[in-house]
PyMOL Python script that loads the backbone (N, CA, C, O; Angstrom):
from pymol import cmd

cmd.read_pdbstr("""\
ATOM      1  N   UNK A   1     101.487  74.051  88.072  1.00  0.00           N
ATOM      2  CA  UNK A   1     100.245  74.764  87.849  1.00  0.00           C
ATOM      3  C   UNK A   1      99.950  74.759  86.333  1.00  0.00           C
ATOM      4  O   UNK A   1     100.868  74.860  85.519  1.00  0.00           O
ATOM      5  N   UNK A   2      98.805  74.654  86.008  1.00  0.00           N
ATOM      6  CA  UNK A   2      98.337  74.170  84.577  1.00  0.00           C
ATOM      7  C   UNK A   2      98.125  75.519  83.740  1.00  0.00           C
ATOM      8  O   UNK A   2      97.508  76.259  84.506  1.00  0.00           O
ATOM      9  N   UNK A   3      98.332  76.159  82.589  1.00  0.00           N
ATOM     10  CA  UNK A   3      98.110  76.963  81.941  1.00  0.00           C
ATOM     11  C   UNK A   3      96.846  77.891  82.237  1.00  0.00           C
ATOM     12  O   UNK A   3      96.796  79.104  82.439  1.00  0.00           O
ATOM     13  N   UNK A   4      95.493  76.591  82.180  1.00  0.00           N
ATOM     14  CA  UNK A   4      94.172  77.493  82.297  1.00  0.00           C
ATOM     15  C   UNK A   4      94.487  78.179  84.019  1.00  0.00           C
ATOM     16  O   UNK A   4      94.262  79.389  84.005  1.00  0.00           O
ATOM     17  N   UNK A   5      94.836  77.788  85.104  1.00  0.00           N
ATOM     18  CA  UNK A   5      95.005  78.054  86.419  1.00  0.00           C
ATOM     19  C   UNK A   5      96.012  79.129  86.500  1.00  0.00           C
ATOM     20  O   UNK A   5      95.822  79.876  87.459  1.00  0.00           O
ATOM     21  N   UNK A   6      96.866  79.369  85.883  1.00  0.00           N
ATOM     22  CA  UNK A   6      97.721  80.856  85.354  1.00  0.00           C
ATOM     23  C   UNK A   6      96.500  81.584  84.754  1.00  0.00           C
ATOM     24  O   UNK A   6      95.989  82.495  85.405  1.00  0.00           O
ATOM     25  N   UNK A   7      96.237  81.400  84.117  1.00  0.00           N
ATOM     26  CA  UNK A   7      95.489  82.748  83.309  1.00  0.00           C
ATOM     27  C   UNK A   7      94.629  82.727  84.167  1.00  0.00           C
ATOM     28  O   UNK A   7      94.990  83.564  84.995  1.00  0.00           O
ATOM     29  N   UNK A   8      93.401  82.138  84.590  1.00  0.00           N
ATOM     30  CA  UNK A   8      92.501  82.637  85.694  1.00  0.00           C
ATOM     31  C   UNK A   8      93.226  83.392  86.875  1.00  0.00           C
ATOM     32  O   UNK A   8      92.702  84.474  87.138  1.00  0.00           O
ATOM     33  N   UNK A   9      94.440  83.015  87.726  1.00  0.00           N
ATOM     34  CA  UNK A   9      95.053  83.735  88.796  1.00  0.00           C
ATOM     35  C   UNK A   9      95.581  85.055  88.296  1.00  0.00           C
ATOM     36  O   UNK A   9      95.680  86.016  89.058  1.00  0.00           O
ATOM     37  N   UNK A  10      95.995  85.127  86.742  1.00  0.00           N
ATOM     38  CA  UNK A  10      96.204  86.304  86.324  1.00  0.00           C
ATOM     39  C   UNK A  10      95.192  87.747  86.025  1.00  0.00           C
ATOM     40  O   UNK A  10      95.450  88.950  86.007  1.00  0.00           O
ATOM     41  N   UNK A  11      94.253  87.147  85.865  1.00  0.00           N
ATOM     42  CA  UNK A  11      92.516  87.238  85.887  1.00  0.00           C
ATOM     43  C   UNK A  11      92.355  87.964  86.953  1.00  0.00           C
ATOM     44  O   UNK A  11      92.596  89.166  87.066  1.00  0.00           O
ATOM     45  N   UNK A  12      91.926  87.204  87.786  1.00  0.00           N
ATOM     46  CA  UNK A  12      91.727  87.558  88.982  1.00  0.00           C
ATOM     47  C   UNK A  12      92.784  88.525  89.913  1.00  0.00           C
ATOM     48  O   UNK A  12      92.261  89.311  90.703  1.00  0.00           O
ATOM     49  N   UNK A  13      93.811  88.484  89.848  1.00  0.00           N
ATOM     50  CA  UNK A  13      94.781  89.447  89.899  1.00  0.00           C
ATOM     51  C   UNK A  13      94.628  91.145  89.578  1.00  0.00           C
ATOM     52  O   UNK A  13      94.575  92.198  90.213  1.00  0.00           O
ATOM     53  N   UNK A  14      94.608  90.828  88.637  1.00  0.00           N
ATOM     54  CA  UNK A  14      94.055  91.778  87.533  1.00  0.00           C
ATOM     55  C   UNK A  14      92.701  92.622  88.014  1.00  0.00           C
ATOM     56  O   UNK A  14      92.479  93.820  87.838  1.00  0.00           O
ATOM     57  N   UNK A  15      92.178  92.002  88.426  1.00  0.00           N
ATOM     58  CA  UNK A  15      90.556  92.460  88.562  1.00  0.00           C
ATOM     59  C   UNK A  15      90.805  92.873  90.340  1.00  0.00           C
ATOM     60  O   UNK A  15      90.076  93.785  90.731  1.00  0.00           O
ATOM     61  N   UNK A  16      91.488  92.441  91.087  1.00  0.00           N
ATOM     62  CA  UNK A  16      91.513  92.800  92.637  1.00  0.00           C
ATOM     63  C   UNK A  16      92.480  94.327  92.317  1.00  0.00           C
ATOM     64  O   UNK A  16      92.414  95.237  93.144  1.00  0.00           O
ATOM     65  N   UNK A  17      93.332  94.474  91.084  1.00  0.00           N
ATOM     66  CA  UNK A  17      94.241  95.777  91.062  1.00  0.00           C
ATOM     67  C   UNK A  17      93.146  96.658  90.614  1.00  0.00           C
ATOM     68  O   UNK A  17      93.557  97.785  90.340  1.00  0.00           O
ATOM     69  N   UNK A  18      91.881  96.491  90.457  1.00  0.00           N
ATOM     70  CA  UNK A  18      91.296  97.362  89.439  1.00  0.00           C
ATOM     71  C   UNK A  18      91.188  97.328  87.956  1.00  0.00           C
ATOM     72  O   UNK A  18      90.845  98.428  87.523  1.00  0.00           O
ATOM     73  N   UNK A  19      91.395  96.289  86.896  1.00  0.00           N
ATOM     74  CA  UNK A  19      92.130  96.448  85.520  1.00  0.00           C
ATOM     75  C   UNK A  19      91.461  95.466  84.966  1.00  0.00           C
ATOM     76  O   UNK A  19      91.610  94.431  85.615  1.00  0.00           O
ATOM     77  N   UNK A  20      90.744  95.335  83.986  1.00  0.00           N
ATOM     78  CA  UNK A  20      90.357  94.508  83.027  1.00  0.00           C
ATOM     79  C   UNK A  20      91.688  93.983  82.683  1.00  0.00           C
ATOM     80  O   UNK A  20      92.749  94.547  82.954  1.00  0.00           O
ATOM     81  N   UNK A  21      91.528  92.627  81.938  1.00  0.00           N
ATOM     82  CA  UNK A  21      92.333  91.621  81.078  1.00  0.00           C
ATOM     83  C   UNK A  21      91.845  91.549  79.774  1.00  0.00           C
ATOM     84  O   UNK A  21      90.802  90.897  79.720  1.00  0.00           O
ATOM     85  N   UNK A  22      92.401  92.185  78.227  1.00  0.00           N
ATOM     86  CA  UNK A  22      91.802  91.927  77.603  1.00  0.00           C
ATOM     87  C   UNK A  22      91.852  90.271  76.201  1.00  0.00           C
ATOM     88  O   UNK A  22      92.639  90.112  75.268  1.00  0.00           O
ATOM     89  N   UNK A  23      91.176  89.746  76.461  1.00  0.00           N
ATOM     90  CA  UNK A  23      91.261  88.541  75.864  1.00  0.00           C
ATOM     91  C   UNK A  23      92.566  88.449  75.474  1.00  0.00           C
ATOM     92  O   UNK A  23      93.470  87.869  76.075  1.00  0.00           O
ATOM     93  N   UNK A  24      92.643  89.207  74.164  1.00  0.00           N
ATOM     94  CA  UNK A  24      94.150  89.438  73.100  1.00  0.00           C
ATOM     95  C   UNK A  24      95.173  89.717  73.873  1.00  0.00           C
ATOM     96  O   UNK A  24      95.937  90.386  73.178  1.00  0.00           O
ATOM     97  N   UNK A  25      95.787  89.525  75.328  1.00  0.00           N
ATOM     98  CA  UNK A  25      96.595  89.962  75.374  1.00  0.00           C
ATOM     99  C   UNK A  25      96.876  88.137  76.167  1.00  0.00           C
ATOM    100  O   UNK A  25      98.055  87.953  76.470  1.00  0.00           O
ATOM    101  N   UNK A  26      96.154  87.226  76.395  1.00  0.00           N
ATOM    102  CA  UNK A  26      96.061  85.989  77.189  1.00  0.00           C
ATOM    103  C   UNK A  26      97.483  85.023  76.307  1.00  0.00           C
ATOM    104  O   UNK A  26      98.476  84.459  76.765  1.00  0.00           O
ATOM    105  N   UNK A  27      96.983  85.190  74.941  1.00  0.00           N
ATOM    106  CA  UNK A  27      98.162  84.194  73.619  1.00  0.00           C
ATOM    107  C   UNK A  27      99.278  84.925  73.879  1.00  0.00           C
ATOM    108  O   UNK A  27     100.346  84.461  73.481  1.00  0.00           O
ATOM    109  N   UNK A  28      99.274  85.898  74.420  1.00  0.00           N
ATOM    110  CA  UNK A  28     100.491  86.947  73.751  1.00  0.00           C
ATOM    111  C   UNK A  28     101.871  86.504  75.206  1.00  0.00           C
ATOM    112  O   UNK A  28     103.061  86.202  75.294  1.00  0.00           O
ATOM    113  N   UNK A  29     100.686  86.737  76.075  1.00  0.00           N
ATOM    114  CA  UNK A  29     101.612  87.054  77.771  1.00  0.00           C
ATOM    115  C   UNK A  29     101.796  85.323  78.089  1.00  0.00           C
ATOM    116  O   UNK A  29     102.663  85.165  78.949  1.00  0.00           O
ATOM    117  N   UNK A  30     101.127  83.854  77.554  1.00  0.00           N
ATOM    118  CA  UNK A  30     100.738  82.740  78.013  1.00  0.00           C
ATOM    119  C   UNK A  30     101.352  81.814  77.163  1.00  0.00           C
ATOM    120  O   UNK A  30     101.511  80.621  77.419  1.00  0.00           O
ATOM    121  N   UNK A  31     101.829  82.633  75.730  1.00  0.00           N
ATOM    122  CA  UNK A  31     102.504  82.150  74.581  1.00  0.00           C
ATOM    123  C   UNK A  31     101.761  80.622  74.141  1.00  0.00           C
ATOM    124  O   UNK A  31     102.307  79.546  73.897  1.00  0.00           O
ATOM    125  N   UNK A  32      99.970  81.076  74.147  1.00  0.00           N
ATOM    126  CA  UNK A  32      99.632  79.358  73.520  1.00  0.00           C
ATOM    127  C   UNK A  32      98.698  80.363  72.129  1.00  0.00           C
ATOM    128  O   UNK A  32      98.388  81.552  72.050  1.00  0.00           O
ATOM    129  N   UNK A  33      98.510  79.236  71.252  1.00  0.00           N
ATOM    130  CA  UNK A  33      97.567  80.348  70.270  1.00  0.00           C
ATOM    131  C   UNK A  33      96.223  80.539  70.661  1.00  0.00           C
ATOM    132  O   UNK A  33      95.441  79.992  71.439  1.00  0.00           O
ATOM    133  N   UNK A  34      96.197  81.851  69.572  1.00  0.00           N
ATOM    134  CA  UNK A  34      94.586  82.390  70.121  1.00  0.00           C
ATOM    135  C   UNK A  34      92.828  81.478  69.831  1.00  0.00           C
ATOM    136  O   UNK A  34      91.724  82.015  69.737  1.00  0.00           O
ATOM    137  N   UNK A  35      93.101  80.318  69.773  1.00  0.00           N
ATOM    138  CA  UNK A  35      92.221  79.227  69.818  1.00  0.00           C
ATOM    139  C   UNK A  35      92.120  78.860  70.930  1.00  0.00           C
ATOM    140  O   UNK A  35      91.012  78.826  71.464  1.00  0.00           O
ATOM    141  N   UNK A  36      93.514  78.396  71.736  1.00  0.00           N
ATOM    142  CA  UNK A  36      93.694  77.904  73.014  1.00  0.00           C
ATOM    143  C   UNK A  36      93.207  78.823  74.018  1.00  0.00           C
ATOM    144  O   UNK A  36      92.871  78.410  75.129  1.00  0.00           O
ATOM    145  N   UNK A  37      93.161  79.753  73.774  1.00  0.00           N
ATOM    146  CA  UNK A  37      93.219  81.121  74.296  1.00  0.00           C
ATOM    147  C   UNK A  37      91.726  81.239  74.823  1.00  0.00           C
ATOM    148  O   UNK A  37      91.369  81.540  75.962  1.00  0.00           O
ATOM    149  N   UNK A  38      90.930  80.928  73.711  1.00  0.00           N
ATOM    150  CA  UNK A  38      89.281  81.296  73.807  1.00  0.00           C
ATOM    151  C   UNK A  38      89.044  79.830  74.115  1.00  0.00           C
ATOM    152  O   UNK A  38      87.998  79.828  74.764  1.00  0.00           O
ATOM    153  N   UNK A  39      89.428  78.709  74.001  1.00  0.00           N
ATOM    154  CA  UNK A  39      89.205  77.771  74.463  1.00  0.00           C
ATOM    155  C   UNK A  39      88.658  77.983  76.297  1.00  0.00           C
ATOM    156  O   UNK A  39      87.616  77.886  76.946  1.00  0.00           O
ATOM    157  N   UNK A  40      90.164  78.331  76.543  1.00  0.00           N
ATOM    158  CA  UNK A  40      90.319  78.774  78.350  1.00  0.00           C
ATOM    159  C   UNK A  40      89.280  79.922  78.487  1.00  0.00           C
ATOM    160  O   UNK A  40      88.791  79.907  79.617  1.00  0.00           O
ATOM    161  N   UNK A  41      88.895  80.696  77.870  1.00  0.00           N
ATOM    162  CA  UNK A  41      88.299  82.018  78.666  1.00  0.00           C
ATOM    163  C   UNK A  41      86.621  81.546  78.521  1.00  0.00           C
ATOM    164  O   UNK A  41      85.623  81.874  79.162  1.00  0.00           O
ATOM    165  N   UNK A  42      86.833  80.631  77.372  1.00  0.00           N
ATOM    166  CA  UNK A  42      85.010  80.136  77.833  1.00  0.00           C
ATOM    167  C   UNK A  42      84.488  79.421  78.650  1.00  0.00           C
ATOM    168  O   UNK A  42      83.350  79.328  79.109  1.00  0.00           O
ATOM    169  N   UNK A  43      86.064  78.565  78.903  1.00  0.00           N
ATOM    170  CA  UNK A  43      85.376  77.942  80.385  1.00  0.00           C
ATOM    171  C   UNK A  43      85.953  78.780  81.152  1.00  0.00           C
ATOM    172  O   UNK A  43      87.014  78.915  80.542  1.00  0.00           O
ATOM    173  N   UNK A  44      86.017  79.334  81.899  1.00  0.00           N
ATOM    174  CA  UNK A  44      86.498  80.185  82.952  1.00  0.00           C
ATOM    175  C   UNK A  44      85.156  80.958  82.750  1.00  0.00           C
ATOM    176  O   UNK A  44      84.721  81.125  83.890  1.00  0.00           O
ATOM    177  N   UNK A  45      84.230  81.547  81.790  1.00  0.00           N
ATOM    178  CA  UNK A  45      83.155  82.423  82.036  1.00  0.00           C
ATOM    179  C   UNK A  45      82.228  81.373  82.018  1.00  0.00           C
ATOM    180  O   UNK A  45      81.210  81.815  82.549  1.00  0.00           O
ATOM    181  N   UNK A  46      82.002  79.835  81.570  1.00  0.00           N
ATOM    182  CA  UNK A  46      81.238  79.010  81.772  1.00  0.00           C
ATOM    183  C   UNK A  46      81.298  78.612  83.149  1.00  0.00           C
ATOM    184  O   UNK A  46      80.249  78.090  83.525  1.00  0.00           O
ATOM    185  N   UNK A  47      82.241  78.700  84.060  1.00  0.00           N
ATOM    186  CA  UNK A  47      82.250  78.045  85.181  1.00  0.00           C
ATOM    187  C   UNK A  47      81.480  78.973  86.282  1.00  0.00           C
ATOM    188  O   UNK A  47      81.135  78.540  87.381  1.00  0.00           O
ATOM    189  N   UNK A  48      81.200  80.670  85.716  1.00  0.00           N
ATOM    190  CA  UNK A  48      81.101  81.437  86.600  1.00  0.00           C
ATOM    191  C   UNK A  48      82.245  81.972  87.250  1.00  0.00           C
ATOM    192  O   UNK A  48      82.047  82.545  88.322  1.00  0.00           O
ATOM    193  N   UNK A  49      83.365  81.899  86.826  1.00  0.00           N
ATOM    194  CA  UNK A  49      84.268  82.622  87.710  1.00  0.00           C
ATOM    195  C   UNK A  49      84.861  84.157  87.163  1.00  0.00           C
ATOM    196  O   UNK A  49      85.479  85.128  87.601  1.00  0.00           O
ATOM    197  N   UNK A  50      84.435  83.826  86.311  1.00  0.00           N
ATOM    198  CA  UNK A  50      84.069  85.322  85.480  1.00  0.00           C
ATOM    199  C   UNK A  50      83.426  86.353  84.856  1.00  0.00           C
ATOM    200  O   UNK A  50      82.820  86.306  85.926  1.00  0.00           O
ATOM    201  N   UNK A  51      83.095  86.951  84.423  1.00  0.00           N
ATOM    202  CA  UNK A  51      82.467  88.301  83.625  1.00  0.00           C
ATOM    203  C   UNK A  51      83.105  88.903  82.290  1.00  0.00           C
ATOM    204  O   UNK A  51      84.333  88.929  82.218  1.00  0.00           O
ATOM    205  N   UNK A  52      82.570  89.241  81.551  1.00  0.00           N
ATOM    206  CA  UNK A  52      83.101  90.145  80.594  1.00  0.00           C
ATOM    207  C   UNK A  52      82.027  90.710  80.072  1.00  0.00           C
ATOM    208  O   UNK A  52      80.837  90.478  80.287  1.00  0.00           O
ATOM    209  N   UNK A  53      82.822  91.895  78.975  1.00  0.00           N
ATOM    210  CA  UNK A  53      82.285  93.182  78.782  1.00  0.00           C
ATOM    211  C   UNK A  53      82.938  93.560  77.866  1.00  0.00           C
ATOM    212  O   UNK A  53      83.915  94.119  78.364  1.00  0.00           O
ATOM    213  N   UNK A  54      83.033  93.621  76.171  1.00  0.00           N
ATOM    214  CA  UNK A  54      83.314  94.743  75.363  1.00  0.00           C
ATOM    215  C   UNK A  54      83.458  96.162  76.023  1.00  0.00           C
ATOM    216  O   UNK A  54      82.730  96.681  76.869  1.00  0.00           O
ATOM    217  N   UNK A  55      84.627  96.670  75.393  1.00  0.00           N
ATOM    218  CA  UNK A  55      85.313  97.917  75.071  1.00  0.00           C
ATOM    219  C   UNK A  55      84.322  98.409  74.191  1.00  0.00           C
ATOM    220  O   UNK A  55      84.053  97.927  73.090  1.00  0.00           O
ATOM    221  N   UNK A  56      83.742  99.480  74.771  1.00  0.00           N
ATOM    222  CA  UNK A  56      83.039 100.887  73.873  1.00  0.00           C
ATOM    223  C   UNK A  56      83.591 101.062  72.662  1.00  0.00           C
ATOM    224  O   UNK A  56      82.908 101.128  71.640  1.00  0.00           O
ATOM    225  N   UNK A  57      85.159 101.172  72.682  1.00  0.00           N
ATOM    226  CA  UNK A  57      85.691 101.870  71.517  1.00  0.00           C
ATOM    227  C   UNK A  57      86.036 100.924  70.354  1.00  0.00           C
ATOM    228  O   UNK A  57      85.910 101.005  69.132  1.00  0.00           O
ATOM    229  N   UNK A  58      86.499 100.032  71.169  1.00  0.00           N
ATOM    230  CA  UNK A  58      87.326  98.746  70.302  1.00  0.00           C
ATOM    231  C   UNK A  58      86.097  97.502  69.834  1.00  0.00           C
ATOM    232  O   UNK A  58      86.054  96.871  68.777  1.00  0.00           O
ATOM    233  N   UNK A  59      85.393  97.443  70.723  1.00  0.00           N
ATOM    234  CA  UNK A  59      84.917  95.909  70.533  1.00  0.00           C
ATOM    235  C   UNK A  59      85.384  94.923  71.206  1.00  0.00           C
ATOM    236  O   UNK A  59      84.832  93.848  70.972  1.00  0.00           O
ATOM    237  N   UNK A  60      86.574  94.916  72.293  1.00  0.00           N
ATOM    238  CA  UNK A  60      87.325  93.785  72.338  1.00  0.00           C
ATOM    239  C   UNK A  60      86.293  93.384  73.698  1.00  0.00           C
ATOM    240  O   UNK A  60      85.533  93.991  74.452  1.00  0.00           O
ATOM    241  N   UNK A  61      86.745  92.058  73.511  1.00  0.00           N
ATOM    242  CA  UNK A  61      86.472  91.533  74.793  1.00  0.00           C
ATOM    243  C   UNK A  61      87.263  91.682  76.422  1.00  0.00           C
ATOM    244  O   UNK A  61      88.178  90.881  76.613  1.00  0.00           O
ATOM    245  N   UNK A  62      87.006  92.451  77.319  1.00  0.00           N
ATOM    246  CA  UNK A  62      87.829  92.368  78.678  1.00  0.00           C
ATOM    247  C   UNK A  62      86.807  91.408  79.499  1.00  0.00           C
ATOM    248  O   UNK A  62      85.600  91.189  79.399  1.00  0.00           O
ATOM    249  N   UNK A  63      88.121  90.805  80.593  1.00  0.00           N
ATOM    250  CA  UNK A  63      87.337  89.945  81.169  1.00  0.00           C
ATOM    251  C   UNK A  63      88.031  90.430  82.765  1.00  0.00           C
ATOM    252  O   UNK A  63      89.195  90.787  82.951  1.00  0.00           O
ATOM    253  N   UNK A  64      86.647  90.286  84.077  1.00  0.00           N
ATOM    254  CA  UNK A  64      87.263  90.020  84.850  1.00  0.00           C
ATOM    255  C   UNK A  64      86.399  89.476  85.838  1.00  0.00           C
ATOM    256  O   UNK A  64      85.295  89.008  85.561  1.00  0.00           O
ATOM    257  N   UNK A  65      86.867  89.526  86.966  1.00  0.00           N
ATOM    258  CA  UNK A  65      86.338  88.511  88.059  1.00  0.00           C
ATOM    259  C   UNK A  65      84.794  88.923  88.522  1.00  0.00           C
ATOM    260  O   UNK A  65      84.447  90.103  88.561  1.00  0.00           O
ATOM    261  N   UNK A  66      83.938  87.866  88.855  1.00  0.00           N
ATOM    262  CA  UNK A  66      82.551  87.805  88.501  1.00  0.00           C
ATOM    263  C   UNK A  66      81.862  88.820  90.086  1.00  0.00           C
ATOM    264  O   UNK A  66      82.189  88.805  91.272  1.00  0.00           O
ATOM    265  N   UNK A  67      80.758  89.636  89.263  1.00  0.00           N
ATOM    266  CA  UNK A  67      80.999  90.797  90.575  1.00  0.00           C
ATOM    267  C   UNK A  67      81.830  92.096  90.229  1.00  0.00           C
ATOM    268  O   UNK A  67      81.377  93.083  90.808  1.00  0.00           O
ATOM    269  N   UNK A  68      82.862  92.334  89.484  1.00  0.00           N
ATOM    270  CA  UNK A  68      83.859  94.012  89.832  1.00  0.00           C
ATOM    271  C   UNK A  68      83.181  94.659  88.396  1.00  0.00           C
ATOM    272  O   UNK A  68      83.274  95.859  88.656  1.00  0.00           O
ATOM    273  N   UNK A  69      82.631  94.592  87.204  1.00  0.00           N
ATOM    274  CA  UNK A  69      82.829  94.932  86.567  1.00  0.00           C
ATOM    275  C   UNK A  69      82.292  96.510  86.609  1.00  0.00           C
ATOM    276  O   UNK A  69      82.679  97.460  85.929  1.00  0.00           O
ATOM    277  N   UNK A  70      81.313  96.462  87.596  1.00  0.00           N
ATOM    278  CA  UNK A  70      81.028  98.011  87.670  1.00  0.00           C
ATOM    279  C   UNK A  70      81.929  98.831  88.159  1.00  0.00           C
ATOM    280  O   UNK A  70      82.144  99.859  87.517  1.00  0.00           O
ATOM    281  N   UNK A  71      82.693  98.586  89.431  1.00  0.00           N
ATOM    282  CA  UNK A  71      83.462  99.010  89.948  1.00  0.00           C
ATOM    283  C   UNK A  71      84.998  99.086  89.178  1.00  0.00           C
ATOM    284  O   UNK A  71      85.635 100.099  89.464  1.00  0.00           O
ATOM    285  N   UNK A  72      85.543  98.299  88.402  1.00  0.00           N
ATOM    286  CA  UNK A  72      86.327  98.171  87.420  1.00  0.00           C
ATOM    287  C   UNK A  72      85.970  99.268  86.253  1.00  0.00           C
ATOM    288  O   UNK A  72      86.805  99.493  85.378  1.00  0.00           O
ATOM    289  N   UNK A  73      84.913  99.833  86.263  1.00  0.00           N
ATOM    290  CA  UNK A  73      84.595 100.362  85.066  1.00  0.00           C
ATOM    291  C   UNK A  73      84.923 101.894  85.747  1.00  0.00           C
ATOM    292  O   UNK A  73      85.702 102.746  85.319  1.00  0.00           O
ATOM    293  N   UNK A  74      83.975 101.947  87.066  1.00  0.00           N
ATOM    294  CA  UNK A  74      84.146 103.392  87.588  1.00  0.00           C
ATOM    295  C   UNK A  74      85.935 103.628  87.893  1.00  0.00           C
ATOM    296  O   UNK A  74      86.460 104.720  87.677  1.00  0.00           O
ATOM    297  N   UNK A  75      86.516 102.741  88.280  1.00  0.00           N
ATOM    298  CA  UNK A  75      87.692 102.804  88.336  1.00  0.00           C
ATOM    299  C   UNK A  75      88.454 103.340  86.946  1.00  0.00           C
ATOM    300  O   UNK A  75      89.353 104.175  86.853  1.00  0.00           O
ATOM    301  N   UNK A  76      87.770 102.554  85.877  1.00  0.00           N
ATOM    302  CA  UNK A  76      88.280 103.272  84.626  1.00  0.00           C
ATOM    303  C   UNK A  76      88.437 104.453  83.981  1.00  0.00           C
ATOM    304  O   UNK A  76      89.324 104.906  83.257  1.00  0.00           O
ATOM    305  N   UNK A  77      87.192 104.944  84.466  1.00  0.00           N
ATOM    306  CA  UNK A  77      86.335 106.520  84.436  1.00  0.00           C
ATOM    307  C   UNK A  77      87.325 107.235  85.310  1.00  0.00           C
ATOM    308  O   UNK A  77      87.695 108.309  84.836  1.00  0.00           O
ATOM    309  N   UNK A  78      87.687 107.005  86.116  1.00  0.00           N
ATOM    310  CA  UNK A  78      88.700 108.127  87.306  1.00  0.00           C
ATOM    311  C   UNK A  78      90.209 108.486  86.923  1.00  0.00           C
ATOM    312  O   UNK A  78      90.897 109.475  87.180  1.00  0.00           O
ATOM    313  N   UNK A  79      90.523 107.054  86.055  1.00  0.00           N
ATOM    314  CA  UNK A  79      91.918 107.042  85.748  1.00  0.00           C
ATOM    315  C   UNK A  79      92.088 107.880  84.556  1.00  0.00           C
ATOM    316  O   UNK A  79      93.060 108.605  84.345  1.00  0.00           O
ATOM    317  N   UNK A  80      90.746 107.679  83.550  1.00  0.00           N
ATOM    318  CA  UNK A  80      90.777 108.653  82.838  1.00  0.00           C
ATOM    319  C   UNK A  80      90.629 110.288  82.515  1.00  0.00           C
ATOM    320  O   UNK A  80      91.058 111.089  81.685  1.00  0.00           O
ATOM    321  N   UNK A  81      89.833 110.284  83.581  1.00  0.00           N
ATOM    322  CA  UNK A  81      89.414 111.743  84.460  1.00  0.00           C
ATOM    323  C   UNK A  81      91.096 112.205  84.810  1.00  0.00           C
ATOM    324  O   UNK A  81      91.614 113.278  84.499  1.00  0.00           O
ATOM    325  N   UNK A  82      91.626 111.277  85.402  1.00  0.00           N
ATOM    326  CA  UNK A  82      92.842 111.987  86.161  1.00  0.00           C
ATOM    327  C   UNK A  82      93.878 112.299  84.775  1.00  0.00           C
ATOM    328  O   UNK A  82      94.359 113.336  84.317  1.00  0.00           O
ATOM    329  N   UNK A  83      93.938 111.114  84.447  1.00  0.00           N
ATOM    330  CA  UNK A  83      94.903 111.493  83.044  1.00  0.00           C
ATOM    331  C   UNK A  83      94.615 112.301  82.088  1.00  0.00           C
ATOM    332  O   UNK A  83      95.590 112.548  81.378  1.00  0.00           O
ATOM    333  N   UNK A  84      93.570 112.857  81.764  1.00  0.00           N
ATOM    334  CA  UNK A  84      93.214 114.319  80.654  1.00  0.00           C
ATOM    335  C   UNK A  84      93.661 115.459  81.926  1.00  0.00           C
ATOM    336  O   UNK A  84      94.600 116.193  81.621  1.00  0.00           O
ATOM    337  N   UNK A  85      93.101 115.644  83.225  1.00  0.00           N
ATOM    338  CA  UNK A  85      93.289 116.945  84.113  1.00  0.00           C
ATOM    339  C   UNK A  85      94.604 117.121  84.182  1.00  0.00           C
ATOM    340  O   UNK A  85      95.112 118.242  84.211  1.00  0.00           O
ATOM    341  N   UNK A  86      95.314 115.955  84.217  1.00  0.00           N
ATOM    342  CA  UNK A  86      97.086 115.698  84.692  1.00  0.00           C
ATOM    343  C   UNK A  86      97.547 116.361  83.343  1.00  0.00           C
ATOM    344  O   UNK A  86      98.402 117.246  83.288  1.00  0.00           O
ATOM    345  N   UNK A  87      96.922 115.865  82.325  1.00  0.00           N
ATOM    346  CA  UNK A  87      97.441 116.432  80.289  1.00  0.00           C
ATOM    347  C   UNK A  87      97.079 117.812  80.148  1.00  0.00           C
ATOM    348  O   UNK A  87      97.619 118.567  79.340  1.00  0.00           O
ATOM    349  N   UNK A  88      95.953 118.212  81.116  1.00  0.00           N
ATOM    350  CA  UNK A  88      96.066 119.829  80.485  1.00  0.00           C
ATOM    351  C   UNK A  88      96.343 120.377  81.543  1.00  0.00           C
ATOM    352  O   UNK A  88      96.697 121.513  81.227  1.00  0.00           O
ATOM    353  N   UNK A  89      96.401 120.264  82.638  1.00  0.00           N
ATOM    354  CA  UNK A  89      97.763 121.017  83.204  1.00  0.00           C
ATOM    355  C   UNK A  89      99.127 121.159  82.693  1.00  0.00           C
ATOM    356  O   UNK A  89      99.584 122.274  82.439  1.00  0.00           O
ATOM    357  N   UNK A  90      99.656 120.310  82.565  1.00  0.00           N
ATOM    358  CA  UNK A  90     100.888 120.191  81.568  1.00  0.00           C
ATOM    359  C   UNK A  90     100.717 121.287  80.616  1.00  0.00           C
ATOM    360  O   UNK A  90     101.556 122.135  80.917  1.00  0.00           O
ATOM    361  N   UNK A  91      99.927 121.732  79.459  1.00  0.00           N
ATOM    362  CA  UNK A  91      99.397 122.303  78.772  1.00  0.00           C
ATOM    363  C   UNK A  91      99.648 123.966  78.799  1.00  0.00           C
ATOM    364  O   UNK A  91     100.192 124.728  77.999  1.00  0.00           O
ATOM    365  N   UNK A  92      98.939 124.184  80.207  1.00  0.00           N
ATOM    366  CA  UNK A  92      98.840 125.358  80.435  1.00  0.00           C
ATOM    367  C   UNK A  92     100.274 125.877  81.327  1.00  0.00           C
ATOM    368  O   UNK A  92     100.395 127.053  81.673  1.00  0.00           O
TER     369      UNK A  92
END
""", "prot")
cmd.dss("prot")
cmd.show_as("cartoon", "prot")
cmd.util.cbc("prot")
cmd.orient("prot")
């Protein structure tokens, strides 16, 4: 299996658990440099088999499968919802 065909199945993986992929983490987990890196993720969003969307906070690029990103996002919103209610219980 060819490098770009890992990172898309990882992609897509990723995006059926609920979870953005964020670009910077593709060189890191795929060990090619971050040229190669954006090489693969432009065709993979050129082909249509993907989506992406900047991080509010960061800027970064997340990418995931073409179609979830709303649902990926509300998913994001809940996990975070749960993890502050879960932190101030603890609290009190």
């Amino acid at each position: 299996m060819s490098t770009e065909q890992k990172i898309e199945k990882f992609i897509l993986r990723n995006s059926k658990s609920g979870f953005f992929t964020k670009v910077s983490t593709i060189p890191y987990k795929f060990e090619i440099s971050e040229s190669r890196a954006w090489d693969i993720v432009g065709e993979l969003l050129s082909n249509g088999l993907l989506e992406s969307i900047h991080d509010e906070f960061t800027g970064e690029m997340k990418l995931c499968e073409t179609g979830k990103i709303y649902s990926i996002m509300d998913l994001e919103r809940k996990r975070k919802r749960e993890k502050y209610s879960s932190f101030n219980k603890k609290k009190k």
